[in-house]
mmCIF file of the N, C-alpha and C atoms, coordinates in Angstrom:
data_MODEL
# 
_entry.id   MODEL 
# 
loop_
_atom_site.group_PDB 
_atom_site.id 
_atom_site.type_symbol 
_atom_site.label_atom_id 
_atom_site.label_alt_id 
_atom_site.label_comp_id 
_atom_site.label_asym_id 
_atom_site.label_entity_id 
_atom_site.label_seq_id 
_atom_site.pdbx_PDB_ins_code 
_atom_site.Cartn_x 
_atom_site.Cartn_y 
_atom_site.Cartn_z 
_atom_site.occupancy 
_atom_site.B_iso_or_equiv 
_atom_site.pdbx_formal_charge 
_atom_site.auth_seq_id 
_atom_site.auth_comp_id 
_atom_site.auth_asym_id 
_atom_site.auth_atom_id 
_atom_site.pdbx_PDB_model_num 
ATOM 1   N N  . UNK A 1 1  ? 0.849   -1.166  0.000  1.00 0.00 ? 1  UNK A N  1 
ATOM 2   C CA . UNK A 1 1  ? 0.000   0.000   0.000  1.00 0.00 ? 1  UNK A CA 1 
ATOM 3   C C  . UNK A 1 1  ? 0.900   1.237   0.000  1.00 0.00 ? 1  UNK A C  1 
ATOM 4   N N  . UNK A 1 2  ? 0.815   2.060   -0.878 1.00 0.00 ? 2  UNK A N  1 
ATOM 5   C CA . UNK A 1 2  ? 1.636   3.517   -0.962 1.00 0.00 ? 2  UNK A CA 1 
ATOM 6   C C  . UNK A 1 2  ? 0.961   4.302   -0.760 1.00 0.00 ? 2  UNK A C  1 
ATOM 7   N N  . UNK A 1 3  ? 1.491   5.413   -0.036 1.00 0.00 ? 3  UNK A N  1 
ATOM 8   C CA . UNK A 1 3  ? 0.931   6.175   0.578  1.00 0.00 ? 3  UNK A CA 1 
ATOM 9   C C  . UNK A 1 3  ? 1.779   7.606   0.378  1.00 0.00 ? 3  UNK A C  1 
ATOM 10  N N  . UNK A 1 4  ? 0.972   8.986   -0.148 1.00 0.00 ? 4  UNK A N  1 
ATOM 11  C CA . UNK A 1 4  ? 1.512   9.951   -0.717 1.00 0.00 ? 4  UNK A CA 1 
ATOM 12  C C  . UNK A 1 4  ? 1.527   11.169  0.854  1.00 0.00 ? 4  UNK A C  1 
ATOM 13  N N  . UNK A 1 5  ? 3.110   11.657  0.701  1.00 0.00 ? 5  UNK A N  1 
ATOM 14  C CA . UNK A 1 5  ? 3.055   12.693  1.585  1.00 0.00 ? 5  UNK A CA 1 
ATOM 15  C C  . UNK A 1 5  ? 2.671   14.033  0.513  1.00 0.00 ? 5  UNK A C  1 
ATOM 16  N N  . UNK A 1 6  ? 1.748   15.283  1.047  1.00 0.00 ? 6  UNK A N  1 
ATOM 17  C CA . UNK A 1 6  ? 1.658   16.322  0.401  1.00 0.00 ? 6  UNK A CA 1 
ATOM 18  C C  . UNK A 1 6  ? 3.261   16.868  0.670  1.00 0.00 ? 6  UNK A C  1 
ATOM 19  N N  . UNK A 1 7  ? 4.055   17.482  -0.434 1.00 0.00 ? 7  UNK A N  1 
ATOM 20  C CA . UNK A 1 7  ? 5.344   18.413  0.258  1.00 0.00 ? 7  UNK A CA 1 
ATOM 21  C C  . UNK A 1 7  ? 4.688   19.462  -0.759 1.00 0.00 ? 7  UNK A C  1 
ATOM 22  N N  . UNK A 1 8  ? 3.622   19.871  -1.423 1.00 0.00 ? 8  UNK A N  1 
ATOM 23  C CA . UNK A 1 8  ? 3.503   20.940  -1.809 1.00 0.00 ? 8  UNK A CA 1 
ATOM 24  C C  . UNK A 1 8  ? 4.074   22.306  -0.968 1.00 0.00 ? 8  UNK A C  1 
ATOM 25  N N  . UNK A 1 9  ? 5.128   23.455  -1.557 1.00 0.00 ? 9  UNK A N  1 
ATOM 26  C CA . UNK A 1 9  ? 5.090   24.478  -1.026 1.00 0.00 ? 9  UNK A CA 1 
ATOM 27  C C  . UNK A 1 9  ? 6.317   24.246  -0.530 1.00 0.00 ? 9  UNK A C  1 
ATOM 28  N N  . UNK A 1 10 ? 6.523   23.611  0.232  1.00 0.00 ? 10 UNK A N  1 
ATOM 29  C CA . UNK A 1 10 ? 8.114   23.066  1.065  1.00 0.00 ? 10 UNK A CA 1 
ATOM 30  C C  . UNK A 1 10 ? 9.167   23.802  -0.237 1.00 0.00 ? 10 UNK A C  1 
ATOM 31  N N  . UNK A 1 11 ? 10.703  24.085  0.549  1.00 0.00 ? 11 UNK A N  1 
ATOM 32  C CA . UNK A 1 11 ? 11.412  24.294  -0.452 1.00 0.00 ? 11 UNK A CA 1 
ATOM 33  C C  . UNK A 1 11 ? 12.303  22.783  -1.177 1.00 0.00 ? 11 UNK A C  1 
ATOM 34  N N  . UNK A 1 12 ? 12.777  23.181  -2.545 1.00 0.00 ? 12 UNK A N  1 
ATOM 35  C CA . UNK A 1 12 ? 13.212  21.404  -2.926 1.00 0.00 ? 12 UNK A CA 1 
ATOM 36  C C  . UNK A 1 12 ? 14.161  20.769  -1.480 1.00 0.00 ? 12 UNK A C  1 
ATOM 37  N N  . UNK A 1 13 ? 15.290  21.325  -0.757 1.00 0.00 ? 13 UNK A N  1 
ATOM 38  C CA . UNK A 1 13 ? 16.030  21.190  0.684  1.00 0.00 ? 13 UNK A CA 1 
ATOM 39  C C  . UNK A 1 13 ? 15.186  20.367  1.312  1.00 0.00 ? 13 UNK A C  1 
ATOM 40  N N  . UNK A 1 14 ? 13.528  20.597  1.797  1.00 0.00 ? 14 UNK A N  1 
ATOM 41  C CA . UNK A 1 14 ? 13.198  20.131  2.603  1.00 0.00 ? 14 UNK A CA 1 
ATOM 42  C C  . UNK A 1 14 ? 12.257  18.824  2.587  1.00 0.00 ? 14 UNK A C  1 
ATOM 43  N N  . UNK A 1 15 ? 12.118  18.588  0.859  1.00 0.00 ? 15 UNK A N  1 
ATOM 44  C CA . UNK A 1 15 ? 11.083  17.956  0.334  1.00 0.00 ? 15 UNK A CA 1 
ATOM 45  C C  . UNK A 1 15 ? 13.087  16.669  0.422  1.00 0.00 ? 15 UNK A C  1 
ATOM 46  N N  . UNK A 1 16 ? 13.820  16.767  0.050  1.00 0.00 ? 16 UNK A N  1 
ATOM 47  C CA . UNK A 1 16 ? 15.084  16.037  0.326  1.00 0.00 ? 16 UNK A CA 1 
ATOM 48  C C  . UNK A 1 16 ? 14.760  15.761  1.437  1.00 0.00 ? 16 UNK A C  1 
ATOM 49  N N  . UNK A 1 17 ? 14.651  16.212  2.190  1.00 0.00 ? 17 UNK A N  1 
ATOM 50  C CA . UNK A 1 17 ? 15.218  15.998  3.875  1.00 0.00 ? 17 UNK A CA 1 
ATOM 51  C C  . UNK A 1 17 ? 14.005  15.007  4.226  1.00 0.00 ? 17 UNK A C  1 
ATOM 52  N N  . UNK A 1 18 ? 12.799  15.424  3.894  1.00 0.00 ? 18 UNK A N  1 
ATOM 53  C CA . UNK A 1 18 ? 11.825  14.373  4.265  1.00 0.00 ? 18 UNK A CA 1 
ATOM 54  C C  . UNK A 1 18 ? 12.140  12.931  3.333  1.00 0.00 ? 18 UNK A C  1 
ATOM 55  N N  . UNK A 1 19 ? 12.724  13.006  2.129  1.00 0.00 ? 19 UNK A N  1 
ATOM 56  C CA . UNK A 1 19 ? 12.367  11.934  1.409  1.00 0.00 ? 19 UNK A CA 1 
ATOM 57  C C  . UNK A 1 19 ? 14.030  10.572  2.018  1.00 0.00 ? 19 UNK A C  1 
ATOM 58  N N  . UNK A 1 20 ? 14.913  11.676  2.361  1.00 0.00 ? 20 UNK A N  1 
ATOM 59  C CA . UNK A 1 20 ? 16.078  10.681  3.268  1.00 0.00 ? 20 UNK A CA 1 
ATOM 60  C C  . UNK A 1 20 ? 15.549  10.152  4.839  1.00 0.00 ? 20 UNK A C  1 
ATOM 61  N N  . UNK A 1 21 ? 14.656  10.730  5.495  1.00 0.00 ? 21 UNK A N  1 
ATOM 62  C CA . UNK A 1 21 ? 14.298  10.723  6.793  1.00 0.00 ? 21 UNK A CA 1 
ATOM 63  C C  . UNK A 1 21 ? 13.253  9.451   6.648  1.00 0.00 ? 21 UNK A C  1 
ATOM 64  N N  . UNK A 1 22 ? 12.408  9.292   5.036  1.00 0.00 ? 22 UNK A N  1 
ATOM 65  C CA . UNK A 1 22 ? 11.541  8.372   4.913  1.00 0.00 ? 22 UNK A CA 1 
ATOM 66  C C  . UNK A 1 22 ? 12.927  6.932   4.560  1.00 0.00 ? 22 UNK A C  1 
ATOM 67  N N  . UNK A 1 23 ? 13.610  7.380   3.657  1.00 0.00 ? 23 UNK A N  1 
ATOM 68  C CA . UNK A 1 23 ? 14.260  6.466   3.346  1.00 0.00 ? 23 UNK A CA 1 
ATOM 69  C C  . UNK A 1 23 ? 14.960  5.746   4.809  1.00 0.00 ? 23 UNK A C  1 
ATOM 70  N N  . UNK A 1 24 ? 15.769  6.287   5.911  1.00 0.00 ? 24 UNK A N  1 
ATOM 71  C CA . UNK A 1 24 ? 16.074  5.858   7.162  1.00 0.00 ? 24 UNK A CA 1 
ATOM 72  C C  . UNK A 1 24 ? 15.769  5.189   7.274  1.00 0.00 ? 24 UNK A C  1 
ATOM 73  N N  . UNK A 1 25 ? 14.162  5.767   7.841  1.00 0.00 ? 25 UNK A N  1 
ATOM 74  C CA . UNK A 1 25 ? 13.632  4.689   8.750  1.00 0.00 ? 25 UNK A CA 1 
ATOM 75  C C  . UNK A 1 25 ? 13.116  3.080   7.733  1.00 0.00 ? 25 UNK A C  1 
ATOM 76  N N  . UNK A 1 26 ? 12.534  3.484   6.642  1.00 0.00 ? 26 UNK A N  1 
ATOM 77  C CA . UNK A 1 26 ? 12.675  2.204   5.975  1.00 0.00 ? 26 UNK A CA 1 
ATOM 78  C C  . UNK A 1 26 ? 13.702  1.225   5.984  1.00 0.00 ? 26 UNK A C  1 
ATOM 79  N N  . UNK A 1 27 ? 14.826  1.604   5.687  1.00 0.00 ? 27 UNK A N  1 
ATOM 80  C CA . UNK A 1 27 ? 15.791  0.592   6.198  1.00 0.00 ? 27 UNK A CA 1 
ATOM 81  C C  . UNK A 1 27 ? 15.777  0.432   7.238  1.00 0.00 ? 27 UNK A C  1 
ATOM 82  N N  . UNK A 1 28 ? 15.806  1.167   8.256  1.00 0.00 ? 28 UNK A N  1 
ATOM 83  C CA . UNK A 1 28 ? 16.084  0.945   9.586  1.00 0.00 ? 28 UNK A CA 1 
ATOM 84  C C  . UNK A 1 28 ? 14.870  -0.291  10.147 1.00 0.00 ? 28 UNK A C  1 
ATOM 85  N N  . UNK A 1 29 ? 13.527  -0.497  9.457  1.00 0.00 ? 29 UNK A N  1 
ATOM 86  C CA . UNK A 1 29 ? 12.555  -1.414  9.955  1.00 0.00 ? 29 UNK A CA 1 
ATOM 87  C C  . UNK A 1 29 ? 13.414  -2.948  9.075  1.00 0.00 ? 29 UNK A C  1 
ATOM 88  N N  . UNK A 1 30 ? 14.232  -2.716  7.703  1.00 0.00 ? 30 UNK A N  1 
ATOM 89  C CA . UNK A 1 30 ? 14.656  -3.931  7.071  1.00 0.00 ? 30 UNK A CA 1 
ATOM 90  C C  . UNK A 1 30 ? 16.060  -4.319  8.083  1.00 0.00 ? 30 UNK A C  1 
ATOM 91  N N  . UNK A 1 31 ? 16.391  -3.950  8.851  1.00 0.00 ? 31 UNK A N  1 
ATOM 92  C CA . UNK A 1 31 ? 18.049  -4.204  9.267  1.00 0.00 ? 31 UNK A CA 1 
ATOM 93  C C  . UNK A 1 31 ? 17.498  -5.374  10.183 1.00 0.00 ? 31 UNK A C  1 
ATOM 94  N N  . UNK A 1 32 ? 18.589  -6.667  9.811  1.00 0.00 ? 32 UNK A N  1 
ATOM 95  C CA . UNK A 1 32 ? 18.209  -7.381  10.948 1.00 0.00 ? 32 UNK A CA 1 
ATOM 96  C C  . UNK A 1 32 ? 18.480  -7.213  12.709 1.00 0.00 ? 32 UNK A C  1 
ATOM 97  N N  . UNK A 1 33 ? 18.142  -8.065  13.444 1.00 0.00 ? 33 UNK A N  1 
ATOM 98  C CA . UNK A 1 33 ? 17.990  -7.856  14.729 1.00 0.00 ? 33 UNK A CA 1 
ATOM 99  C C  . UNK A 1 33 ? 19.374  -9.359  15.276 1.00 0.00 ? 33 UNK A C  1 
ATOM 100 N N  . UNK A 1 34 ? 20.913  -9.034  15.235 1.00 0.00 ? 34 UNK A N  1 
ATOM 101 C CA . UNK A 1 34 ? 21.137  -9.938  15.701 1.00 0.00 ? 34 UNK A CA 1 
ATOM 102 C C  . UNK A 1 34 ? 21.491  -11.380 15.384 1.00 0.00 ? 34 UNK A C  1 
ATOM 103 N N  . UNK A 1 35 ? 20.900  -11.430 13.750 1.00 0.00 ? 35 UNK A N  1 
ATOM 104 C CA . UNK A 1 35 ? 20.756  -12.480 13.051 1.00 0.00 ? 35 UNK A CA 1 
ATOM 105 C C  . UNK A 1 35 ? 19.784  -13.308 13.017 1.00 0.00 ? 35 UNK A C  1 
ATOM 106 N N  . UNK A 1 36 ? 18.812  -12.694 13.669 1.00 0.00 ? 36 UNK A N  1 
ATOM 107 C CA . UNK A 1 36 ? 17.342  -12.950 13.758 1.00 0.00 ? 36 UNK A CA 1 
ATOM 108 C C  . UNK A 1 36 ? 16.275  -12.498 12.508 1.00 0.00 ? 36 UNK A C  1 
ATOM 109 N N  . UNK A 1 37 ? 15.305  -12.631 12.172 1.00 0.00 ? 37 UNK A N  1 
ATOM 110 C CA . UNK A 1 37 ? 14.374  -12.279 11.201 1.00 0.00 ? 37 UNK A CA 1 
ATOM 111 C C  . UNK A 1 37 ? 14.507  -10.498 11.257 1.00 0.00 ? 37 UNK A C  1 
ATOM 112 N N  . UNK A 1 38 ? 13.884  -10.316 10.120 1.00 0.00 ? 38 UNK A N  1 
ATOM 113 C CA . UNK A 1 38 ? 13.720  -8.761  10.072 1.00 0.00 ? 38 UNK A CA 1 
ATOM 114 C C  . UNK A 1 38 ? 12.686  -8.150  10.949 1.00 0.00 ? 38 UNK A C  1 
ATOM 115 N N  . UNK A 1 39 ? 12.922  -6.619  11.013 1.00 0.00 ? 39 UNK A N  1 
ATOM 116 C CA . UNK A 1 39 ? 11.685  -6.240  12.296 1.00 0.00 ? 39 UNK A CA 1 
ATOM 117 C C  . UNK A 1 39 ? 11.155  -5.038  10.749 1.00 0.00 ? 39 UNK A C  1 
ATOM 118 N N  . UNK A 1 40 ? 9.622   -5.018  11.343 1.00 0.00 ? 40 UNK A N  1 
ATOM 119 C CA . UNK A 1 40 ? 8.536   -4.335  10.246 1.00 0.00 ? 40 UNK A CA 1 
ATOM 120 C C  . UNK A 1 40 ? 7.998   -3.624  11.213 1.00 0.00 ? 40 UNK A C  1 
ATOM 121 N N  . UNK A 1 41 ? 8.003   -2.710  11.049 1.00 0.00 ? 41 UNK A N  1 
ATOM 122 C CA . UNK A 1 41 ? 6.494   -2.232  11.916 1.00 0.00 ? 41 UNK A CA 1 
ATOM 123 C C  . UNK A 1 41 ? 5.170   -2.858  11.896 1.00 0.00 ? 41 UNK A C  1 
ATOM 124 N N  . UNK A 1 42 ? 4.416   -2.753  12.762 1.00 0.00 ? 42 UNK A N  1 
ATOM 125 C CA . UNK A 1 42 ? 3.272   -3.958  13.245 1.00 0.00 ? 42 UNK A CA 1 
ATOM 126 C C  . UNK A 1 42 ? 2.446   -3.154  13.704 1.00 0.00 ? 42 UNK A C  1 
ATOM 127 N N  . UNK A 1 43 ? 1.131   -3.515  13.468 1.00 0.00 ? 43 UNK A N  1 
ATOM 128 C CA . UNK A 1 43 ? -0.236  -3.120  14.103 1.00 0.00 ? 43 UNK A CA 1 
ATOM 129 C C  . UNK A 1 43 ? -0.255  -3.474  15.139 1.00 0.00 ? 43 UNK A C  1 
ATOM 130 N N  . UNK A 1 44 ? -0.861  -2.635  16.287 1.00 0.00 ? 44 UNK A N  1 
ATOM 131 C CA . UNK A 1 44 ? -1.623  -2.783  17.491 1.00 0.00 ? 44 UNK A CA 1 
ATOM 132 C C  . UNK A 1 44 ? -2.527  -4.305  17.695 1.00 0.00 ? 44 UNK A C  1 
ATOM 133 N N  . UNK A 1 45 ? -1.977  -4.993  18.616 1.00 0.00 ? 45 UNK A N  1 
ATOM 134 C CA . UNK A 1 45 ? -2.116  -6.189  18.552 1.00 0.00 ? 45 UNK A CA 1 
ATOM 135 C C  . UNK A 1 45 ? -3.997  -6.570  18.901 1.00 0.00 ? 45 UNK A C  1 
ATOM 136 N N  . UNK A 1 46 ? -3.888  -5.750  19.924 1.00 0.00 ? 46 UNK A N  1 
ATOM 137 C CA . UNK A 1 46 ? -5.778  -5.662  20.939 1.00 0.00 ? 46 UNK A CA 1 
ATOM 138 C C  . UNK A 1 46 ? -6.930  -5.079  19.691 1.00 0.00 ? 46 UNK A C  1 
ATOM 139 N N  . UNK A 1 47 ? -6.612  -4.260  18.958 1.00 0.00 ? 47 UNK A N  1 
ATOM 140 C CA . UNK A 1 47 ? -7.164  -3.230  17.709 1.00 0.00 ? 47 UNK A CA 1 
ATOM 141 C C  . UNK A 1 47 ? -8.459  -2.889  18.883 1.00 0.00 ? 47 UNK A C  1 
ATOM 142 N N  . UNK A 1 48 ? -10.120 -2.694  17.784 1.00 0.00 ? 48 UNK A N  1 
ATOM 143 C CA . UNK A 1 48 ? -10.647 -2.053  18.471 1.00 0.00 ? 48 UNK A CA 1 
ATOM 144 C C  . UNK A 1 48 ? -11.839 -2.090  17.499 1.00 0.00 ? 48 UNK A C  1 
ATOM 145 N N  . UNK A 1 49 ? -13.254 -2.485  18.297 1.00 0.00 ? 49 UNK A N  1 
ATOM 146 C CA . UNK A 1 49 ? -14.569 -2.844  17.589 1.00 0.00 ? 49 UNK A CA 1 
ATOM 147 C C  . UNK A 1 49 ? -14.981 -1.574  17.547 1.00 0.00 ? 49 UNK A C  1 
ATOM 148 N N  . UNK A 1 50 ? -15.472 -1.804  16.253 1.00 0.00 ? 50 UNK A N  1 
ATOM 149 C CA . UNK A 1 50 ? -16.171 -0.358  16.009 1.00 0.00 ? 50 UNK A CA 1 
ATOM 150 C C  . UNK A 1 50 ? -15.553 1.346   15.987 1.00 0.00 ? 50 UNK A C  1 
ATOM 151 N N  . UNK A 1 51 ? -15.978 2.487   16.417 1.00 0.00 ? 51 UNK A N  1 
ATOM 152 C CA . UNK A 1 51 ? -15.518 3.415   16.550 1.00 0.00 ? 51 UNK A CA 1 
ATOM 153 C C  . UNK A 1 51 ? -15.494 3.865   17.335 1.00 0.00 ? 51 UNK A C  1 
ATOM 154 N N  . UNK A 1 52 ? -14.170 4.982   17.264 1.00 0.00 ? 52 UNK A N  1 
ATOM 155 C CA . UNK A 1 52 ? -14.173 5.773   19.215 1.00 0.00 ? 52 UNK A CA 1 
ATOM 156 C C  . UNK A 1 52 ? -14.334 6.935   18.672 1.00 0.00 ? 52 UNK A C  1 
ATOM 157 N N  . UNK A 1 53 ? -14.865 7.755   19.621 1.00 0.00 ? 53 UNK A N  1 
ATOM 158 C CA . UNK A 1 53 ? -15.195 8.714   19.102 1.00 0.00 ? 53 UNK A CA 1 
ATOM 159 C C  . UNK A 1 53 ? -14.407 10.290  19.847 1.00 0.00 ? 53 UNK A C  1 
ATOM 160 N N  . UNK A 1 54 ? -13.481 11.448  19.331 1.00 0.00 ? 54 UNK A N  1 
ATOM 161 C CA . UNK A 1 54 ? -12.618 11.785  20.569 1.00 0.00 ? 54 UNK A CA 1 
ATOM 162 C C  . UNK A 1 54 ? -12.675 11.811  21.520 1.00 0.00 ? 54 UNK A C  1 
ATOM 163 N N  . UNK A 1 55 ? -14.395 12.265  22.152 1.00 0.00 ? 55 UNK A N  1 
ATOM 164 C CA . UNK A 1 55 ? -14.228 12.177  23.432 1.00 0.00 ? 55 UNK A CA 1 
ATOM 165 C C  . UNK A 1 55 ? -13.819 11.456  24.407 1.00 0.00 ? 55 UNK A C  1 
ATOM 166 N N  . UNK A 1 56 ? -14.359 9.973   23.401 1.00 0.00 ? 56 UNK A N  1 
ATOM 167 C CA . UNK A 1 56 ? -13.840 8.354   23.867 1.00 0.00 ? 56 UNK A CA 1 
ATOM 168 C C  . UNK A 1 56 ? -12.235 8.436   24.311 1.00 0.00 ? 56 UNK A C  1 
ATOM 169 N N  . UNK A 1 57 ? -11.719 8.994   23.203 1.00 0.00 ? 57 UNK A N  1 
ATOM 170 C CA . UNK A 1 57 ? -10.594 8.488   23.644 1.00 0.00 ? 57 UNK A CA 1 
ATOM 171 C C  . UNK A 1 57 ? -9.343  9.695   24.159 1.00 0.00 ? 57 UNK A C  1 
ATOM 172 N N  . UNK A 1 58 ? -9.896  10.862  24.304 1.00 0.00 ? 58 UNK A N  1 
ATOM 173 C CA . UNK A 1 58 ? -9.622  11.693  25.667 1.00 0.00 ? 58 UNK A CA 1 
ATOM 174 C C  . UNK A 1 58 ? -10.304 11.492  26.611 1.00 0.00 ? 58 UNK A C  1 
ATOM 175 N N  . UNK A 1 59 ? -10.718 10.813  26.846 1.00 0.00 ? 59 UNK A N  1 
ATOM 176 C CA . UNK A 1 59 ? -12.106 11.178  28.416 1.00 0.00 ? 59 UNK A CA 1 
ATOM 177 C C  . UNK A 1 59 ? -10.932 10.755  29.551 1.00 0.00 ? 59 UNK A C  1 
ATOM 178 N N  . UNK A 1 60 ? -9.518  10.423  29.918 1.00 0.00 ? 60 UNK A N  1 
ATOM 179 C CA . UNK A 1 60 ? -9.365  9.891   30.601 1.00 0.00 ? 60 UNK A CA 1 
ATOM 180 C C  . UNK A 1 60 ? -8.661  11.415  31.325 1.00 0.00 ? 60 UNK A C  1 
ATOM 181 N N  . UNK A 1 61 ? -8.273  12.725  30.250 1.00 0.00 ? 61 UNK A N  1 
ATOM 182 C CA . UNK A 1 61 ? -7.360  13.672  30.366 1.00 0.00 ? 61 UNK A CA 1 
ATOM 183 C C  . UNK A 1 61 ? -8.545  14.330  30.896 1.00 0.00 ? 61 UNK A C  1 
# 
């Protein structure tokens, strides 16, 4: 799934800086662990039925 950042407006410097900062961390999720399998980023394991709604999920602040 690809997913588009807007950098409209940004100068070309900073539309770079985001596109190395994306590149990082992408590798940084492919580097192995140790000689262990690769680490990916992962969904929230519990997830969540239905919808919250903000108040839901400030009400605790």
């Amino acid at each position: 799934m690809a997913h588009v950042t807007n950098t409209k407006g940004l100068p070309e410097e900073y539309i770079k800086l985001v596109q190395e900062f994306a590149d990082f961390l992408r590798q940084k999720t492919l580097r192995p662990v140790k000689g262990k399998e690769q680490i990916g980023f992962h969904v929230w394991p519990l997830g969540v039925k239905g919808k919250l709604t903000r108040e839901e999920i400030y009400d605790h602040l």
